[in-house]
N, CA, C and O atoms as a Tinker XYZ file with bonds, in Angstrom:
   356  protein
     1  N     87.073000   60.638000   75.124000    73     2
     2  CA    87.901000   60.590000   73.929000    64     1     3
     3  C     89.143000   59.760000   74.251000    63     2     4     5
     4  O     90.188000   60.094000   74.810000    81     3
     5  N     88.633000   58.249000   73.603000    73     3     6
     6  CA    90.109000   57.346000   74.179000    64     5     7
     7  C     91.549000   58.243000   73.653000    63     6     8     9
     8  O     92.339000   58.638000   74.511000    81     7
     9  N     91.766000   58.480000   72.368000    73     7    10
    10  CA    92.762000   58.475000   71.114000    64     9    11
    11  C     93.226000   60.181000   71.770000    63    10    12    13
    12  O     94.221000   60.654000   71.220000    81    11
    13  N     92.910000   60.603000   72.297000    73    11    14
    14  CA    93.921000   62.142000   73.197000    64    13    15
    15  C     94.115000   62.021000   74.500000    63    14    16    17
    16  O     93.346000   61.926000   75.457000    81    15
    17  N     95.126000   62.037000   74.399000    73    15    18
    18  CA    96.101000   62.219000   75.731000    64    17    19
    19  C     95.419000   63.212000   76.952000    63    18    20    21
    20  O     95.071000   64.286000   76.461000    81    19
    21  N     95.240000   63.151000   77.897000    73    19    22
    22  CA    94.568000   63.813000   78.817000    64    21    23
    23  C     95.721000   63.555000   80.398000    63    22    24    25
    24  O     95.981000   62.619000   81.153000    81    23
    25  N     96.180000   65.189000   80.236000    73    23    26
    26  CA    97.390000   65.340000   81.301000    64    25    27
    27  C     96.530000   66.133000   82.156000    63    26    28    29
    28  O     95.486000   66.701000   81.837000    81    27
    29  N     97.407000   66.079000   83.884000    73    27    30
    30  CA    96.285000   66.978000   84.720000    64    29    31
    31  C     97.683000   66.706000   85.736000    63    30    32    33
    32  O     97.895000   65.564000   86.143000    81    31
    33  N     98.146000   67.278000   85.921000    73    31    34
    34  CA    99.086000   67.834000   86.818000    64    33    35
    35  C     98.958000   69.552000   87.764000    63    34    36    37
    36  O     98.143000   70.428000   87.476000    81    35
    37  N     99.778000   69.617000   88.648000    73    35    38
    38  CA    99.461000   70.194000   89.576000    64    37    39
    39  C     99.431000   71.661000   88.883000    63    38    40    41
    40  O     98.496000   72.446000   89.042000    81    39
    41  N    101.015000   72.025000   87.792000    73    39    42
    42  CA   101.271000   73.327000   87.107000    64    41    43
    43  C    100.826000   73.037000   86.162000    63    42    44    45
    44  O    101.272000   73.927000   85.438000    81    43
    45  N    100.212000   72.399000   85.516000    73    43    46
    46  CA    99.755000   72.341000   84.086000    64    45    47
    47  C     99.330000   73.793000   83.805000    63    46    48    49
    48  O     99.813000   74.369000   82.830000    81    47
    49  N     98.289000   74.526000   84.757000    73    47    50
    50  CA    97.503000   75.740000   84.464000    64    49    51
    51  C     98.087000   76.518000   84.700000    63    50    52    53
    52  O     97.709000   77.552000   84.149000    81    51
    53  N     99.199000   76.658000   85.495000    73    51    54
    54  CA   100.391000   78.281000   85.958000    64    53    55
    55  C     99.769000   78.778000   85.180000    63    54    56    57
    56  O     98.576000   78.996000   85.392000    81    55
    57  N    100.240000   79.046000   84.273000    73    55    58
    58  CA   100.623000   79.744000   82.875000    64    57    59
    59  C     98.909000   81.115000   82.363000    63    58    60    61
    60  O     98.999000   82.335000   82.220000    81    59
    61  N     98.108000   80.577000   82.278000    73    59    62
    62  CA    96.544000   80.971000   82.763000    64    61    63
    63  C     96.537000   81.973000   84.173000    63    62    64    65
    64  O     96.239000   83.134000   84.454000    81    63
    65  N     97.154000   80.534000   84.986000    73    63    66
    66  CA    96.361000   81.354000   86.355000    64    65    67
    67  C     97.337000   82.736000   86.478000    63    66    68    69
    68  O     97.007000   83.818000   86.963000    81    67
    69  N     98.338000   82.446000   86.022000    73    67    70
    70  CA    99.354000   83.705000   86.324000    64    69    71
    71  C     98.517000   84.778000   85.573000    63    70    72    73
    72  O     98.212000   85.756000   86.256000    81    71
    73  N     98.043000   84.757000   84.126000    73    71    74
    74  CA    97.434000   85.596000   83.155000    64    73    75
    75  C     96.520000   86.498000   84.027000    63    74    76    77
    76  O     96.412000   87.686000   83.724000    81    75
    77  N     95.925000   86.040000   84.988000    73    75    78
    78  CA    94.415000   86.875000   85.907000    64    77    79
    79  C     95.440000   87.228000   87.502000    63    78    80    81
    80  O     94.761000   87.163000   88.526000    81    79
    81  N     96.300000   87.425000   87.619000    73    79    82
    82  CA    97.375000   87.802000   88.845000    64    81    83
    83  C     96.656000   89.149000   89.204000    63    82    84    85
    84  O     96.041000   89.417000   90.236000    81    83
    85  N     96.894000   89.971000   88.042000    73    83    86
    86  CA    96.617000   91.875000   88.666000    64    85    87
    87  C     95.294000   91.336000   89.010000    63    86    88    89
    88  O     95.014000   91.165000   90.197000    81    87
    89  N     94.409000   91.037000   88.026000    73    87    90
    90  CA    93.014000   91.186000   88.768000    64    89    91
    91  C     92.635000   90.196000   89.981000    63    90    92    93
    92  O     91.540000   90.506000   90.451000    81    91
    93  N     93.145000   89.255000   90.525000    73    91    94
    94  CA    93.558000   88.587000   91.847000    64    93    95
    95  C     93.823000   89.638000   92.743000    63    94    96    97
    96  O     93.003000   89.685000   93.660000    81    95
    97  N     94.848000   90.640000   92.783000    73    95    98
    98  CA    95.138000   91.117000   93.523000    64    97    99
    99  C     94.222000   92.363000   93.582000    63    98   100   101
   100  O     94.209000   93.069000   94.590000    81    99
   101  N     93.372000   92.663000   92.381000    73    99   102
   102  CA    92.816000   93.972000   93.098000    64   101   103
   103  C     91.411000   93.394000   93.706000    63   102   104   105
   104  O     90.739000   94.011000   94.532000    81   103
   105  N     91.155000   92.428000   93.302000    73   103   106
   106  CA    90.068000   91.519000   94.161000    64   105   107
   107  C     90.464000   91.441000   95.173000    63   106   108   109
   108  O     89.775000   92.166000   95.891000    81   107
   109  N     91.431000   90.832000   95.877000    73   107   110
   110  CA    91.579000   90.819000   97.377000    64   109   111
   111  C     91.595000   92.482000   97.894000    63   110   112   113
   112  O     90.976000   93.000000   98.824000    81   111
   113  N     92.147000   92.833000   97.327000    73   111   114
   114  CA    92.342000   94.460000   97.694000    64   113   115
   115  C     90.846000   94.980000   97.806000    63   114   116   117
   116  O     90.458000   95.879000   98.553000    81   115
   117  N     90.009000   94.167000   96.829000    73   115   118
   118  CA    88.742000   95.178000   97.190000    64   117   119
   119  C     88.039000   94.352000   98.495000    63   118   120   121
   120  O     87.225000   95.065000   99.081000    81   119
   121  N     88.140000   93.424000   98.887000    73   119   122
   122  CA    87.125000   92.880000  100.070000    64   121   123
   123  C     86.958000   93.661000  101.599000    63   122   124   125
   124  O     86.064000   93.494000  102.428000    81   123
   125  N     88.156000   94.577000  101.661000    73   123   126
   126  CA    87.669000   95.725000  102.957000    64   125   127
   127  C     86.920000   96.587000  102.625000    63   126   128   129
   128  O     86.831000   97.373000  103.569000    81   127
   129  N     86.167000   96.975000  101.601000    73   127   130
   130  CA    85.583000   98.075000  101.099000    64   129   131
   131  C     84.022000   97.779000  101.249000    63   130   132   133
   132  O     83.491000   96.670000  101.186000    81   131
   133  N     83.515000   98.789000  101.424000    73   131   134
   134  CA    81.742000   98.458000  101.822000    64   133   135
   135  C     81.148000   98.768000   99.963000    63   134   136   137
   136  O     80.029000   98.300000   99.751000    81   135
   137  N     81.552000   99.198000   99.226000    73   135   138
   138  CA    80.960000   99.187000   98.318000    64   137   139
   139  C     82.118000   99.596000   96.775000    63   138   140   141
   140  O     82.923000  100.527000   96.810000    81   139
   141  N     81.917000   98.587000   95.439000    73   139   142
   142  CA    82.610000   98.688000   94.805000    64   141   143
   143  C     83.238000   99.759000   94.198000    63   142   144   145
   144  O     84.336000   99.694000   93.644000    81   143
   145  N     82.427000  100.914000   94.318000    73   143   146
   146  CA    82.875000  102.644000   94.239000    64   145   147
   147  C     83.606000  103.144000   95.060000    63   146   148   149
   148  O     84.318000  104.102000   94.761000    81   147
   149  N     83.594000  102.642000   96.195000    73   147   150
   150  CA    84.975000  103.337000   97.356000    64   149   151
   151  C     85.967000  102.612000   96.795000    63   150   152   153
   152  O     86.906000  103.335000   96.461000    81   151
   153  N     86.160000  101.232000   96.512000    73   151   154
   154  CA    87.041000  100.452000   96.038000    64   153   155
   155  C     87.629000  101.287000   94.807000    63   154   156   157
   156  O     88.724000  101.848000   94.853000    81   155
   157  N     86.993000  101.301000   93.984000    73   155   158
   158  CA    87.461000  101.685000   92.281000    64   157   159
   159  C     88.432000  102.977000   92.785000    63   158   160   161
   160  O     89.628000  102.919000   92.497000    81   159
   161  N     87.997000  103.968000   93.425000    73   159   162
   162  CA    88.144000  105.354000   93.941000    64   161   163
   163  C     89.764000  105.060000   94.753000    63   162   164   165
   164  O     90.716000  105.571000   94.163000    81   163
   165  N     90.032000  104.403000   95.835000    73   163   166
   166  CA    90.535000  103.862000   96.357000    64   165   167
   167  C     92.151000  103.745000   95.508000    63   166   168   169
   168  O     93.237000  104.318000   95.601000    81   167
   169  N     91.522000  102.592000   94.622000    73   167   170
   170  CA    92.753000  101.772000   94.045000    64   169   171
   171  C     93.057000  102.342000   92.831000    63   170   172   173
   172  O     94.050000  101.903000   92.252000    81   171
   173  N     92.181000  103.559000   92.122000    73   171   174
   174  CA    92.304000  104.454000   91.347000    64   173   175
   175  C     93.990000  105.098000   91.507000    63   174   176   177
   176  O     94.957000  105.149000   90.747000    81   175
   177  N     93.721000  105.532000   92.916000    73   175   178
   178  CA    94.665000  106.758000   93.916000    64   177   179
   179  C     96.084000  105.817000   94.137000    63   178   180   181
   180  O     97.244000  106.115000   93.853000    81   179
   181  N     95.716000  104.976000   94.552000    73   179   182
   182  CA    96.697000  103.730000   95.297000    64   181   183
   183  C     97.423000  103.090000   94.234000    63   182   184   185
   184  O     98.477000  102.589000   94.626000    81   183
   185  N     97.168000  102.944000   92.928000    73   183   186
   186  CA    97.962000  102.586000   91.749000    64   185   187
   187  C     99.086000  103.137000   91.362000    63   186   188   189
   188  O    100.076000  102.557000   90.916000    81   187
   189  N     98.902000  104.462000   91.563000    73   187   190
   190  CA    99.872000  105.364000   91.741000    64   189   191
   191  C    101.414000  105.451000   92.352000    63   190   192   193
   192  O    102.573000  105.721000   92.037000    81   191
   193  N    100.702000  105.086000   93.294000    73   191   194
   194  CA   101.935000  105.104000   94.777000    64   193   195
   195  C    102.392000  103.546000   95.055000    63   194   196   197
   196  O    103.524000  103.265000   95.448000    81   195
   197  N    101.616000  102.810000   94.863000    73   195   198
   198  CA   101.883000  101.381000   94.918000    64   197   199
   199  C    103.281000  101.157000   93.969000    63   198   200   201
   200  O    104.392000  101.596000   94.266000    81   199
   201  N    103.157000  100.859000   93.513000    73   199   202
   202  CA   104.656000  100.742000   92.345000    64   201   203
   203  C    105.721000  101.035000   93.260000    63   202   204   205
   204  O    106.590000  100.166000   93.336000    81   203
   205  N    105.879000  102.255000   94.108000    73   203   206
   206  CA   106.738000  102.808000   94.216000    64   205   207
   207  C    107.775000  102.410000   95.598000    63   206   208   209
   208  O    108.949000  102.693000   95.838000    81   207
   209  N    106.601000  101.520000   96.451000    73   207   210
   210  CA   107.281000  100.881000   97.011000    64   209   211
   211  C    107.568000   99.055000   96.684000    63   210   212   213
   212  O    108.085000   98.295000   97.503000    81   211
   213  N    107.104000   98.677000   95.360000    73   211   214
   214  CA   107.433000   97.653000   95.317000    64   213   215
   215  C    108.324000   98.017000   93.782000    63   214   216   217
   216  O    107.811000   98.301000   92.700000    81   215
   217  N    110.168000   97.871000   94.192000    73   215   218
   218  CA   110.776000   97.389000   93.430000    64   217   219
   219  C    110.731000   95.932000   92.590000    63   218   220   221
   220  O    110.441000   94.825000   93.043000    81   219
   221  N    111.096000   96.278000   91.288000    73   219   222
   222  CA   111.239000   94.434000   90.669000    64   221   223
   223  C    112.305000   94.298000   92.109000    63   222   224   225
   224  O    113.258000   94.941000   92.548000    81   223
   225  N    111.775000   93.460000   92.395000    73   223   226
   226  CA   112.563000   92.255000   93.409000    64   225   227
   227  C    113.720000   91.239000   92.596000    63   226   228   229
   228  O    114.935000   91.396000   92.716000    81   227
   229  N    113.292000   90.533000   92.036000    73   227   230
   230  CA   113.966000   89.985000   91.160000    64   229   231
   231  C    114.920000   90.104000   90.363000    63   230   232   233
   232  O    115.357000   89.271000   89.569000    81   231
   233  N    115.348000   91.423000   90.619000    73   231   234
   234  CA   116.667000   92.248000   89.718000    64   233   235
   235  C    117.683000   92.913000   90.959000    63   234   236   237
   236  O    118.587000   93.742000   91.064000    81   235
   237  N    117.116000   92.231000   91.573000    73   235   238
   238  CA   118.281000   92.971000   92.763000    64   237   239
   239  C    118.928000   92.183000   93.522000    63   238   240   241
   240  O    118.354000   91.107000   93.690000    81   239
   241  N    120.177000   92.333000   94.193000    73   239   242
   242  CA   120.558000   91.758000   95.569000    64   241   243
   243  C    119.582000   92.283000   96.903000    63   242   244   245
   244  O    118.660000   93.097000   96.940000    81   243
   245  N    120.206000   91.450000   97.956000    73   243   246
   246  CA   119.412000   92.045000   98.590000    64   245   247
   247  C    119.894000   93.422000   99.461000    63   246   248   249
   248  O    119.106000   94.274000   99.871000    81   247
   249  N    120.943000   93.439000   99.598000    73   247   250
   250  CA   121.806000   95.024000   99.669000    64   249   251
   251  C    121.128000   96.160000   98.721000    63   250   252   253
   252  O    120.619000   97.223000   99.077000    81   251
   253  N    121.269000   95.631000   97.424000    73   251   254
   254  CA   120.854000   96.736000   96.670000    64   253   255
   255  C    119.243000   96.858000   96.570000    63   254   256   257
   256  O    118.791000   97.870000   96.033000    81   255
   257  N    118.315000   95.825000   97.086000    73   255   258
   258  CA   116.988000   95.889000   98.040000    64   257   259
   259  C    117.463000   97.076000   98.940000    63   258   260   261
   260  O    117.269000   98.198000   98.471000    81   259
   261  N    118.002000   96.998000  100.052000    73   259   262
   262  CA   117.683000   97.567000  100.886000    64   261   263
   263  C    117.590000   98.921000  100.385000    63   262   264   265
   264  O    116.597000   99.646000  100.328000    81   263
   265  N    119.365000   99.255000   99.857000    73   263   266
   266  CA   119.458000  100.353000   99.727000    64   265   267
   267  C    118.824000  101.389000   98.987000    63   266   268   269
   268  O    119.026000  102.603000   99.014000    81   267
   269  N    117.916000  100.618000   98.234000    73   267   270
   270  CA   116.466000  101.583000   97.265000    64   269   271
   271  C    115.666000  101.667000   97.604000    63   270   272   273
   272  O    115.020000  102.606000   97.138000    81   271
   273  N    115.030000  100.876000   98.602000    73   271   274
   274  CA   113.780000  100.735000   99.395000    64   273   275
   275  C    114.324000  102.094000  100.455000    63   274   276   277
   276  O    113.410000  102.891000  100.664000    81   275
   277  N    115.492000  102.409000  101.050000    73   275   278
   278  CA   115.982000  103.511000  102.250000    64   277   279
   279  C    115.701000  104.715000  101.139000    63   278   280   281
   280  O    115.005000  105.701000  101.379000    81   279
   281  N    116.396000  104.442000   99.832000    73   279   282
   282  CA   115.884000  105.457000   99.181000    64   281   283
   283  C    113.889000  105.980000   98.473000    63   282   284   285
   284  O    113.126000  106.944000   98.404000    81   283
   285  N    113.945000  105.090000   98.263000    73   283   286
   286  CA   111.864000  105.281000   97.993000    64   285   287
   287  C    111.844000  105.832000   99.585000    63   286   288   289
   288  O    111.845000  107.052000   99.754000    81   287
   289  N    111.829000  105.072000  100.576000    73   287   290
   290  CA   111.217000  106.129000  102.046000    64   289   291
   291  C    111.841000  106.888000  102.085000    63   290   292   293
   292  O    111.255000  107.401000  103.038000    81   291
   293  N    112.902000  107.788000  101.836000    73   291   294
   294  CA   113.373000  109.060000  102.345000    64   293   295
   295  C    112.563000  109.494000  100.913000    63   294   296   297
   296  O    111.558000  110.079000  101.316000    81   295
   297  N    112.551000  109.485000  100.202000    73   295   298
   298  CA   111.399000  110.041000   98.987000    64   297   299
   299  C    110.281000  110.094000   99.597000    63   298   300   301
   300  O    109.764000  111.199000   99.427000    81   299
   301  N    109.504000  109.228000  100.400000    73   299   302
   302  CA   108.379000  109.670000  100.446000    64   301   303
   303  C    107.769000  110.244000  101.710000    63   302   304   305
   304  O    106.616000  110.638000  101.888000    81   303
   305  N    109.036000  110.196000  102.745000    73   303   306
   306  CA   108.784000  111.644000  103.586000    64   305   307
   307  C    108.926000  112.777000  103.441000    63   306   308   309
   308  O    108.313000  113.672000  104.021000    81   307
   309  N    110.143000  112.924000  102.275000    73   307   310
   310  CA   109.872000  114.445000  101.847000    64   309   311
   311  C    108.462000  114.514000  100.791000    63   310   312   313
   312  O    107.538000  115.180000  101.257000    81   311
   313  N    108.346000  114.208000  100.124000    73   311   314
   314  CA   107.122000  114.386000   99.199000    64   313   315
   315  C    105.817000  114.615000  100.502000    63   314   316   317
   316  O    105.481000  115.791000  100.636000    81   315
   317  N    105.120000  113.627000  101.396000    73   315   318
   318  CA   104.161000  113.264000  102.022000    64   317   319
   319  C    104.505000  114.233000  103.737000    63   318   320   321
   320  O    103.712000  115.044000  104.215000    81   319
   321  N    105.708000  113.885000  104.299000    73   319   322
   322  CA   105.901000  114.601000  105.884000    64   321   323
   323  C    105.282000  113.644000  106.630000    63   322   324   325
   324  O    104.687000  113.758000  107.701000    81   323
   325  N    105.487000  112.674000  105.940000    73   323   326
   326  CA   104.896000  111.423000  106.381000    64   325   327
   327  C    106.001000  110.222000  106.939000    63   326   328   329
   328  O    106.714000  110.077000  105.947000    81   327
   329  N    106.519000  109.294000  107.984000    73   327   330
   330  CA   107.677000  108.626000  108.246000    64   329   331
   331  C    106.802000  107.415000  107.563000    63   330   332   333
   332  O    105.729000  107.028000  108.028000    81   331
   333  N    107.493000  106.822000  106.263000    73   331   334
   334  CA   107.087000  105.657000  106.292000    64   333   335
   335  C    107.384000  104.471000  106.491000    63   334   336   337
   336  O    106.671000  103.519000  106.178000    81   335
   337  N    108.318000  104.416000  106.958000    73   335   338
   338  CA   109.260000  103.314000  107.715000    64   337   339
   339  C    108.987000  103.492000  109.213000    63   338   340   341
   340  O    109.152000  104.597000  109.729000    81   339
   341  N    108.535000  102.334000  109.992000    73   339   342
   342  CA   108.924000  103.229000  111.494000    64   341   343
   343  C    110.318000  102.740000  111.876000    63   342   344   345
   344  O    110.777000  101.684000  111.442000    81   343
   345  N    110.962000  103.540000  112.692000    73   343   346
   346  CA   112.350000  103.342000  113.106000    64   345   347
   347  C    112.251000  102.336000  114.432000    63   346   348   349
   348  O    111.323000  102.237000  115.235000    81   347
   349  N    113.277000  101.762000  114.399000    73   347   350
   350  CA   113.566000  100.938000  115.621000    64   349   351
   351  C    114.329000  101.691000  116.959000    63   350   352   353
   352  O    115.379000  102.314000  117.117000    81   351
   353  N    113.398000  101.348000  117.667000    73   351   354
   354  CA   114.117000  102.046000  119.206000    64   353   355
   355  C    114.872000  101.212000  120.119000    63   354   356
   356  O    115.347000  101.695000  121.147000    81   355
């Protein structure tokens, strides 16, 4: 088609590819799994808790990063009795 313009640049598609991101990521997330039912089961559970250590990034300094991220892990050793940070010796 002489008479339309035909662009092809590198970001032309961002915009798309960003649209399929979550399911990107639970695809990679599923490739350690021996079968798509441990997976589903898995990331069922893990959806949950996931969030909780990833703050919007993007709305913070990085001070006020830290200092919510110190707060989510002292949250989730009391909840779990679990250290989820390891400490530096």
């Amino acid at each position: 088609m002489p008479s339309v313009e035909h662009r092809s640049h590198k970001g032309l598609n961002n915009r798309a590819e960003n649209s399929h991101h979550p399911t990107r990521q639970r695809e990679r997330a599923m490739k350690g799994f021996r079968s798509t039912g441990g997976a589903q089961r898995f990331l069922a559970a893990f959806s949950g808790i996931s969030p909780h250590f990833r703050p919007r990034r993007h709305l913070l300094t990085a001070a006020e990063h830290r200092a919510e991220m110190s707060i989510r892990f002292a949250v989730w050793e009391q909840v779990t009795g679990v250290a989820g940070r390891p400490t530096a010796a």
